[in-house]
C-alpha positions in Angstrom: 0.0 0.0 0.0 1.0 3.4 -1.0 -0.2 5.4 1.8 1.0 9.0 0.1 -0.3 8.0 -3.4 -4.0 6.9 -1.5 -3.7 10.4 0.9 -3.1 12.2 -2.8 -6.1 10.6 -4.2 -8.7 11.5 -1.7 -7.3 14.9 -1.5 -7.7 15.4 -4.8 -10.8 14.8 -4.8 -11.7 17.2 -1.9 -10.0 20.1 -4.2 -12.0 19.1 -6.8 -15.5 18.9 -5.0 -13.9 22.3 -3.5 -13.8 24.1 -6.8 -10.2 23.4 -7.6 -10.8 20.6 -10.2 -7.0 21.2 -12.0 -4.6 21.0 -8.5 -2.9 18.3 -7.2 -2.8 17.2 -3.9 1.2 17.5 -3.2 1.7 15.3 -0.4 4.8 14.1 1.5 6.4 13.1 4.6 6.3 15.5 7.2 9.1 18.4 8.0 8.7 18.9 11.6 6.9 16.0 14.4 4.1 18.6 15.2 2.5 18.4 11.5 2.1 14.4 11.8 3.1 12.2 9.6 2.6 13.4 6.0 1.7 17.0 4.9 -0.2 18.1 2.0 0.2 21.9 0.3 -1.8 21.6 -3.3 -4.7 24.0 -1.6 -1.4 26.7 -1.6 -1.1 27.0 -5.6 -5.3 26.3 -5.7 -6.3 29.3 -3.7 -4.5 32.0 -5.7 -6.7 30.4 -8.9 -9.6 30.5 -7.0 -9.5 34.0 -5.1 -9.2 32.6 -1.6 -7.0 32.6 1.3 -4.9 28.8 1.2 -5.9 28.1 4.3 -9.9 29.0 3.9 -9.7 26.4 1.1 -7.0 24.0 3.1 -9.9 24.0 5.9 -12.7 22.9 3.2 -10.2 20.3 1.8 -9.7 19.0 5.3 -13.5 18.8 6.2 -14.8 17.4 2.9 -12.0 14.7 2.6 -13.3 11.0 2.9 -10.3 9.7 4.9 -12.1 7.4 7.4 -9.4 4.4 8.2 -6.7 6.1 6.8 -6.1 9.6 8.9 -6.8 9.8 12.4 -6.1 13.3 12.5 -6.2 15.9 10.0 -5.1 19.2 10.7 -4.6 22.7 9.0 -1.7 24.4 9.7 0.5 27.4 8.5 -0.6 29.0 6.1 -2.5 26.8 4.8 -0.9 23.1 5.0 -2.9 19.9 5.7 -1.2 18.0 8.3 -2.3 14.0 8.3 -1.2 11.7 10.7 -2.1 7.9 9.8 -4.4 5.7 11.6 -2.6 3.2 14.1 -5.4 0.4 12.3 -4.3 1.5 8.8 -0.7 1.2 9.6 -1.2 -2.1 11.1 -2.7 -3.3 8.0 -0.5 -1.6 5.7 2.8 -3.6 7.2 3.8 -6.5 4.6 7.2 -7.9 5.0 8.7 -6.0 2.4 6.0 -7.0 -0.1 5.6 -4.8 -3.2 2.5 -3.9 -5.0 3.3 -5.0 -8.8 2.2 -0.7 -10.1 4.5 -1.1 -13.2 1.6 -3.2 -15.0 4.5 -5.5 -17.1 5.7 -1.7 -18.7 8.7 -2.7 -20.6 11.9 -0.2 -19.5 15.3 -1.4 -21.0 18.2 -0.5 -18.6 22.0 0.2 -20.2 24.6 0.0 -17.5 27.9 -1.4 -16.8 29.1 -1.3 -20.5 32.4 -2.1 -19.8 35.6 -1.9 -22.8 36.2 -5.5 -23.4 39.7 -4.4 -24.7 41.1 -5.1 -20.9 39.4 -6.1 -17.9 37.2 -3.8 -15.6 37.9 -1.1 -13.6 37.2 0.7 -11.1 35.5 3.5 -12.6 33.0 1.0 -14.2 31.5 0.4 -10.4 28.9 3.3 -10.3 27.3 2.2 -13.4 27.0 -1.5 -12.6 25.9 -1.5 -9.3 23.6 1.9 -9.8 21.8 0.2 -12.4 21.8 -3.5 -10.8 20.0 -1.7 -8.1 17.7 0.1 -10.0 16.9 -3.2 -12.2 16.1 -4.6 -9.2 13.8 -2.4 -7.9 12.0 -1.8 -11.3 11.5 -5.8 -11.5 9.8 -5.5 -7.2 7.5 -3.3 -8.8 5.9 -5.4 -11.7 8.0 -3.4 -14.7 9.3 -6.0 -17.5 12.7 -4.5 -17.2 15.4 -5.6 -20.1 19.4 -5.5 -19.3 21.2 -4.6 -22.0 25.0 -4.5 -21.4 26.5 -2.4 -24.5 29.8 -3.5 -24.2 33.2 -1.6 -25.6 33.5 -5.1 -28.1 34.5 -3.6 -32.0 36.7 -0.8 -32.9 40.6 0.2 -34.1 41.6 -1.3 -30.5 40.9 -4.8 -31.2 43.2 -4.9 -34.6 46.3 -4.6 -32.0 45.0 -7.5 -29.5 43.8 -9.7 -32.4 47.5 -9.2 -34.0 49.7 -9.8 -30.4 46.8 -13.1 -30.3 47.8 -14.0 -33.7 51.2 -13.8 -32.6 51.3 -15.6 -29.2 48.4 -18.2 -30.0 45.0 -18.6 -28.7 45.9 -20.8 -25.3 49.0 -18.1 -24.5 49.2 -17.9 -21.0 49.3 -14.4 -21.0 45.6 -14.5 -21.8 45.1 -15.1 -17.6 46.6 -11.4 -17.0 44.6 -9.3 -19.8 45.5 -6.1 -18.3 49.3 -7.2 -19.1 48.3 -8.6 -22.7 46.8 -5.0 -23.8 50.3 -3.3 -22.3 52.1 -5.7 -24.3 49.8 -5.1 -27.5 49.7 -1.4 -26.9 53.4 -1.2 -26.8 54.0 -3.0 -29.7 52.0 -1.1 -31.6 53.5 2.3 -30.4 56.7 0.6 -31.3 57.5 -1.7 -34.0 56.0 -0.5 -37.4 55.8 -4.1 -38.8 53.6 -5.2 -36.0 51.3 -1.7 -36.1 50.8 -1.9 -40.2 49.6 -5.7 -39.5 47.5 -4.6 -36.8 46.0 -2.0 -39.1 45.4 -4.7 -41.7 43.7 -6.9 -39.1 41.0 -3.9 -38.3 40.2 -3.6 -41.9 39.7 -7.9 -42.4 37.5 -7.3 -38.9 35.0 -5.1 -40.6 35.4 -6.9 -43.9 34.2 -10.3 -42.0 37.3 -12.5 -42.4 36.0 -15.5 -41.3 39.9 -16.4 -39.4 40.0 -13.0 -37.7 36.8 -13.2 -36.5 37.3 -16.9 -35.1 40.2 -14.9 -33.0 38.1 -11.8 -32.3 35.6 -14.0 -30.7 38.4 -15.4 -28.9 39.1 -12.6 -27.3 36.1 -11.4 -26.5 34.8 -14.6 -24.6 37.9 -14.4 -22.2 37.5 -10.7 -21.6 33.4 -10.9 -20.9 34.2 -14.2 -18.3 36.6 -11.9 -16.4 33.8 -9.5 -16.1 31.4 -12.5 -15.4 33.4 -13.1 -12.1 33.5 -9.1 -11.3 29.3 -9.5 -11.6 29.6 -12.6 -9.5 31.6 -11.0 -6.7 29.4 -8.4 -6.5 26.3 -10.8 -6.5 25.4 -8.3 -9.6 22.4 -10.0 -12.0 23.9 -9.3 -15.2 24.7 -12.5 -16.9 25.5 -13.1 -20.5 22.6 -13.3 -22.3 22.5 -9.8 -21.0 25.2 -8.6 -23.2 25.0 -6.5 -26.4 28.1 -4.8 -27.2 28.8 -2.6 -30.4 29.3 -5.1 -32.0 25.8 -6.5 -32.1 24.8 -3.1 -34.7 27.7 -3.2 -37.1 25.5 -4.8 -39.7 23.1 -2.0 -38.9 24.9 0.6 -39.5 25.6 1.9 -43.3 21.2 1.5 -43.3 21.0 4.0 -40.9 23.3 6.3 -42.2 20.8 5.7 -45.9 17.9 6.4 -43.7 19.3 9.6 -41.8 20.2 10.6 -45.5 16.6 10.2 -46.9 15.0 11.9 -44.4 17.3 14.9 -44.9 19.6 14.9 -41.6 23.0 14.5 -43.2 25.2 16.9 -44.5 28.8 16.6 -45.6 31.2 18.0 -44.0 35.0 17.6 -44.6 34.3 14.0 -45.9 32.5 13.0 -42.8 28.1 12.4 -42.5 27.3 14.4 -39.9 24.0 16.2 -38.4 23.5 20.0 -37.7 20.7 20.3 -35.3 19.8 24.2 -33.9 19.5 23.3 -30.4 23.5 22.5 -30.7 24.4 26.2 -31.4 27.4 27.2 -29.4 28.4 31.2 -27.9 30.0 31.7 -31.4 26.9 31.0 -33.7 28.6 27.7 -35.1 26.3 24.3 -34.2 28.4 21.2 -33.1 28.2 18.8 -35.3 26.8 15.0 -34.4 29.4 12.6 -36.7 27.6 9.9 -38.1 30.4 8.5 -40.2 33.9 9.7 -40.6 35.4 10.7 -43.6 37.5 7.2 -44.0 34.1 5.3 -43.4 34.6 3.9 -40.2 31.7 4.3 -37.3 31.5 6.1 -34.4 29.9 6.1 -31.0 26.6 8.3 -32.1 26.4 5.7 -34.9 25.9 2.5 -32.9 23.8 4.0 -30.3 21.8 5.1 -32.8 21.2 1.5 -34.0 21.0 0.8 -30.3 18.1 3.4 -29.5 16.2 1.8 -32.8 16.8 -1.4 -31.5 15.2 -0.9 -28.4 12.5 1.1 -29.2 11.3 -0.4 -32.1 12.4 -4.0 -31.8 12.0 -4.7 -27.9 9.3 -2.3 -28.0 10.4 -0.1 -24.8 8.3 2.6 -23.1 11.3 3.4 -21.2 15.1 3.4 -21.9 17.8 4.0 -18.8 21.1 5.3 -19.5 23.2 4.7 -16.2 26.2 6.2 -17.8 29.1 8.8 -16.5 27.6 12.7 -16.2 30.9 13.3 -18.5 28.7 11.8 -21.7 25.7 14.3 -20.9 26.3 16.3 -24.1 26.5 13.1 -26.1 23.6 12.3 -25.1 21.8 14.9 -25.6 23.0 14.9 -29.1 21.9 11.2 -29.6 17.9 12.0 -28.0 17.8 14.6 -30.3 19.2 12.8 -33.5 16.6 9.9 -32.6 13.8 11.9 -31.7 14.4 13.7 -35.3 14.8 9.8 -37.1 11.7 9.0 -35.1 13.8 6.1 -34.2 12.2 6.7 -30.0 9.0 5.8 -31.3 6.9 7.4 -28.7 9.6 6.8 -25.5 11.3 7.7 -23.3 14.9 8.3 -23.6 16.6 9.3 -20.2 20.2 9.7 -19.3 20.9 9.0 -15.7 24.6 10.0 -14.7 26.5 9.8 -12.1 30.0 11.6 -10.9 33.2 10.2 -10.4 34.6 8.5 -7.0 37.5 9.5 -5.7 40.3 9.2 -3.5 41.1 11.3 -0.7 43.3 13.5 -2.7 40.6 14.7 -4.8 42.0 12.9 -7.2 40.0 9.1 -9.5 40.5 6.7 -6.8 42.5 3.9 -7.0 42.8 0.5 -5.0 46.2 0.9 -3.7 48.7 4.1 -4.0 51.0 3.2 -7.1 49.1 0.3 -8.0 46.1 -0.2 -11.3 43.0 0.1 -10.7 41.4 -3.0 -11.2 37.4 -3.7 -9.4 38.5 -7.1 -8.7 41.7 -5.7 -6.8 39.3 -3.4 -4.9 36.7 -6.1 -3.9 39.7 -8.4 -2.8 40.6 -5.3 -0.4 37.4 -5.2 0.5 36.6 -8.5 1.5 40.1 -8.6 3.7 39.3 -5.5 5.4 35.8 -6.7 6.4 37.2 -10.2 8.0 39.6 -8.2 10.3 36.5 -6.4 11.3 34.4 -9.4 12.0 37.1 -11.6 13.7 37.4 -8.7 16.3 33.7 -8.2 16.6 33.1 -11.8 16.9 35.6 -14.1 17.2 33.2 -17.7 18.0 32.1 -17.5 14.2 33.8 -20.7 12.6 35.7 -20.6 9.2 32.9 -21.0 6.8 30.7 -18.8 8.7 33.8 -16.3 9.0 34.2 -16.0 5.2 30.1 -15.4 4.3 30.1 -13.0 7.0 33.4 -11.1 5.2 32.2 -11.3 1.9 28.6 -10.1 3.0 30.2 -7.4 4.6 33.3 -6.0 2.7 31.1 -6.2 -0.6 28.2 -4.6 1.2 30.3 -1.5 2.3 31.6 -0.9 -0.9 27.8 -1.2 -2.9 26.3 1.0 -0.3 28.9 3.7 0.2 28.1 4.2 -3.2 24.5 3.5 -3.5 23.9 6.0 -0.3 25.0 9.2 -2.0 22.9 10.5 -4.6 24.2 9.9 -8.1 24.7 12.8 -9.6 27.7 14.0 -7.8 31.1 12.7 -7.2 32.3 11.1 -3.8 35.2 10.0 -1.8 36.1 6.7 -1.4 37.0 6.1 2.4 37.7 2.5 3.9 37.0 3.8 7.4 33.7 4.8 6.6 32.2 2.4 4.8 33.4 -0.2 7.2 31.9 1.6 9.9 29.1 -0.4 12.1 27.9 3.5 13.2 26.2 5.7 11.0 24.4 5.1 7.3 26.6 1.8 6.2 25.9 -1.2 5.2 27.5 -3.1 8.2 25.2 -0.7 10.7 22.1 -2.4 8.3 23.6 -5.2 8.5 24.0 -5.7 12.3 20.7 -4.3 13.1 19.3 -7.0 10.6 21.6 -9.4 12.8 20.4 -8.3 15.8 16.6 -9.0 15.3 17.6 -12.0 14.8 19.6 -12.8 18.0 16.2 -11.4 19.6 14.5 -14.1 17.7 17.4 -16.9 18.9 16.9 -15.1 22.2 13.3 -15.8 22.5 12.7 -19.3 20.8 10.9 -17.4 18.4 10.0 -18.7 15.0 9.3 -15.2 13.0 7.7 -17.2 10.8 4.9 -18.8 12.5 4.2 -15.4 14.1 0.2 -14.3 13.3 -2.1 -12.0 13.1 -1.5 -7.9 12.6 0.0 -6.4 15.8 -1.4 -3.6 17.5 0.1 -0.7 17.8 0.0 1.4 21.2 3.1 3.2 22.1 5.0 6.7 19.8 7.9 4.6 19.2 5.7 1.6 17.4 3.6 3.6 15.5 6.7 5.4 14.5 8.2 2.0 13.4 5.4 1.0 11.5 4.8 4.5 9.8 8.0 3.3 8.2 8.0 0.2 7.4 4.8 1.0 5.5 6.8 3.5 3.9 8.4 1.0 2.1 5.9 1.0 -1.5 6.0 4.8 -1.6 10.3 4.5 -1.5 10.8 2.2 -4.2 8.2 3.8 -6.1 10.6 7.3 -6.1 13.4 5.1 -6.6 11.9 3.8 -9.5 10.8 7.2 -10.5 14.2 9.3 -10.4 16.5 6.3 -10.8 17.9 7.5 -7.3 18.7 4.6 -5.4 20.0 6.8 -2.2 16.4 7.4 -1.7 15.8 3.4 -0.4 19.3 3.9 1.1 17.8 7.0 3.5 14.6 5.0 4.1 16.2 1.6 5.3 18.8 3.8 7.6 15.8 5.8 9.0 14.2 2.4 10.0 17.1 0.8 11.6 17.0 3.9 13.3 13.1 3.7 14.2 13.8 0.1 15.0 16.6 1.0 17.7 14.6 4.0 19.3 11.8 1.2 19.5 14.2 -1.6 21.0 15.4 0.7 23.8 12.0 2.3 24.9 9.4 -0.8 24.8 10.1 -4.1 26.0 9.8 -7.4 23.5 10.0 -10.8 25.4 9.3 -9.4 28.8 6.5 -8.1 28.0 2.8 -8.4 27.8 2.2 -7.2 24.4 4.9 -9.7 23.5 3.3 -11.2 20.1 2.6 -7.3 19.0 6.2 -6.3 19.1 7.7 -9.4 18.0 5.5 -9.1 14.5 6.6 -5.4 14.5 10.4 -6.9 14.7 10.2 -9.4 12.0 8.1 -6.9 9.5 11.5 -4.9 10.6 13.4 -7.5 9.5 11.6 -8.8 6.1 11.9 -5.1 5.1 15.5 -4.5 5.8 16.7 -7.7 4.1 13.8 -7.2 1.4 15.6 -3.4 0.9 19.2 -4.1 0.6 18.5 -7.3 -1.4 17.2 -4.6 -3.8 20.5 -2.8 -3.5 22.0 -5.9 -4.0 23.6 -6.8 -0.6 23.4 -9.7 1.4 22.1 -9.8 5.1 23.8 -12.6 7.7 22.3 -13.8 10.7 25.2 -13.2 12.9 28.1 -10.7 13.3 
């Protein structure tokens, strides 16, 4: 149950019976304890429209509204703001063990992320946009969307003639095939180097795109021992790409030279120095010139407008998207900008939505692109390793009776879970600095504090000889502290709804540290197993619990039952 979207609806209709048939009923949490739990200002913008003071009509809205077993109170304050605070029943019933309501309706939204360069393996700057999106997959799939992954991998281009010449040269079962970050060194340097080597890695580019059947068969090579490195990053990270997910640049080379006929016949390419490009207005810079959007260079070859081009058709107008998620680095906003525009032009959206969702860069505590160790690369696995190692000394100090196997879950859950949800915590859009200490913290809004209050419930349960499971009935809520528990775990729909929404996962990071916080003011003020309304609280502990491993499985994290 979405308890703002249902307050919304009846408001709504108060404002219309009221006279103010076109306003919405704004309505969110409260700012300040004395307004209750949600707040509600559409009669604000209403009253100006309609002559009257905000809170005359606020006063009508609140006395015509039918919200009988929703609101036990409904107040007017300020100037004119409807103060709700939710019935202790209605929350009661509202609690469902991190349930979702399926409000997506099968909507089909195709999500790009991760898109690593299959050149080398992955990095740490390709994090952000695989576990940003992995979370935001997930979350779309809670909420009844039929959400498609698309990995547009880095898999065709100049760069592969080099590594499919150095592979020519030290055979397809070379040992240094295990260490791809030292085969493309060796390739580069070759390249840069030895003029023989560099005019046969040209040659190889040109029998790529030509389809040579031989330097395919190596290409291929290649590719399937750079994307199985990356299958183990996604495994680490418990990520739910997999390979069937994958559809690198590759995948539209065939599709290209019709696009750049069709772009042609409808009158969006000019020449220009050899090369296809498209003017469009909106790209006019200071100096009255318009930057240009190459389609094809002036030697032929392809760029990165023309395959996602060919991508945007493809999943428009062949996977038949009403949505399509671009979880890429805020660096490419200007690319895409020109690409939405290009495609909205081609009528190659077909009616939707074309969003770029970026995100900044992290960094170390020099202000400078993080890496995992000082003078070291920068590889993710490298960083997860670290990770994982940092989170075990942690645990074996915390709780030194866990056995081996149950020492390395524990780690793993741990060290991976920091990393994810010092990321996922801050919003997107701006850069942020890597710190071990933090993230490994068990204080404050980290994963290990989630974690351990998830952990703890469950001690209560072990405690108690409780079986959560065979708990019954809807508890009953008495006390501040429990209806202030409730009031967000009910939250939960209305959370991955914005999440969903804005493609803002810090949003379901805030909510799940505000109820381990709820759930921790309620532990210390009212009494579970020595007490009489012991069935009550211990439902309102395992809805807790369901909803906190519910919400960071949707971030992709694990939960453990002891720390």
């Amino acid at each position: 149950m979405n308890l703002k979207t249902l307050l919304a609806e009846r408001l709504e209709v108060a404002l219309r019976d009221a006279g103010a048939a076109a306003a919405s009923a704004i309505v969110g949490p409260a700012t300040r304890p004395e307004f209750g739990d949600y707040q509600a200002n559409g009669a604000m913008a209403a009253a100006k429209r309609l002559g009257m003071k905000p809170r005359d009509l606020a006063l009508r809205v609140a006395e015509a509204a039918d919200l009988a077993g929703i609101a036990a109170r409904c107040d007017v304050t300020g100037p004119g703001f409807i103060s709700l605070t939710i019935d202790d029943d209605c929350l009661s019933e509202a609690l469902a063990d991190g349930r979702t309501e399926p409000v997506g309706g099968g909507e089909r939204v195709v999500i790009d992320y991760s898109h690593p360069n299959l050149a080398k393996e992955m990095q740490v700057h390709h994090l952000r946009s695989t576990i940003i999106g992995d979370a935001v997959a997930r979350v779309l799939d809670a909420l009844g969307y039929d959400v498609i992954r698309q990995n547009h991998v880095g898999d065709w281009g100049t760069g592969f003639g080099r590594l499919v010449a150095h592979l020519n040269d030290t055979g397809e079962d070379s040992e240094a095939l295990g260490d791809l970050e030292r085969f493309y060194t060796e390739a580069s340097e070759r390249f840069a180097n030895d003029a023989t080597f560099a005019d046969r890695a040209r040659q190889v580019v040109v029998d790529l795109q030509g389809g040579d059947p031989a330097t395919l068969a190596r290409w291929q090579r290649y590719i399937d021992i750079s994307m199985s490195h990356c299958q183990a990053v996604y495994e680490r990270l418990g990520v739910g790409l997999e390979p069937e997910h994958v559809r690198g640049e590759s995948a539209y080379n065939d599709d290209l030279d019709g696009i750049v006929e069709d772009l042609e016949a409808k009158g969006l390419l000019t020449e220009s120095d050899g090369a296809l490009c498209a003017f469009l207005p909106e790209f006019k810079g200071k100096d009255g010139k318009i930057a240009p959007i190459i389609v094809r260079k002036s030697d032929g070859g392809y760029l990165y407008h023309s395959t996602d081009l060919a991508a945007v058709r493809h999943r428009t107008q062949t996977l038949h998207a009403k949505r399509v998620l671009y979880v890429v680095d805020a660096r490419q906003g200007l690319h895409f900008k020109q690409l939405f525009a290009l495609a909205r032009r081609a009528a190659y959206d077909a009616g939707a939505s074309l969003e770029h969702h970026p995100f900044g860069m992290m960094l170390g505590n020099d202000g400078r692109p993080f890496k995992t160790r000082e003078g070291s690369g920068t590889r993710l696995l490298d960083l997860l390793d670290e990770a994982t190692v940092r989170a075990r000394r942690l645990v074996e100090a915390k709780n030194p009776e866990l056995d081996g196997q149950q020492m390395d879950r524990v780690a793993r859950a741990v060290g991976i879970g920091a990393v994810k949800y010092a990321d996922l915590s801050k919003n997107r859009t701006g850069d942020y600095v890597f710190d071990w200490d933090a993230m490994m913290s068990f204080e404050g809004n980290t994963a290990p504090y989630l974690q351990y209050a998830y952990a703890r419930i469950q001690s209560l349960f072990q405690r108690g000889r409780v079986d959560a499971a065979a708990l019954t009935g809807r508890p009953a809520i008495r006390e501040a502290e429990e209806h202030a528990l409730a009031l967000q775990i009910a939250r939960f729909q209305e959370t991955l709804e914005q999440v969903a929404a804005t493609v803002m996962p810090h949003h379901l990071c805030t909510y799940l540290y505000d109820l381990a916080a709820a759930f921790m003011r309620f532990y210390e003020r009212c009494p579970v197993l020595d007490s009489d309304v012991r069935n009550d609280r211990l439902l309102l502990c395992r809805h807790t619990a369901a909803t906190l491993s519910r919400g960071l499985d949707l971030l992709g994290i694990e939960t453990v039952d002891r720390m």
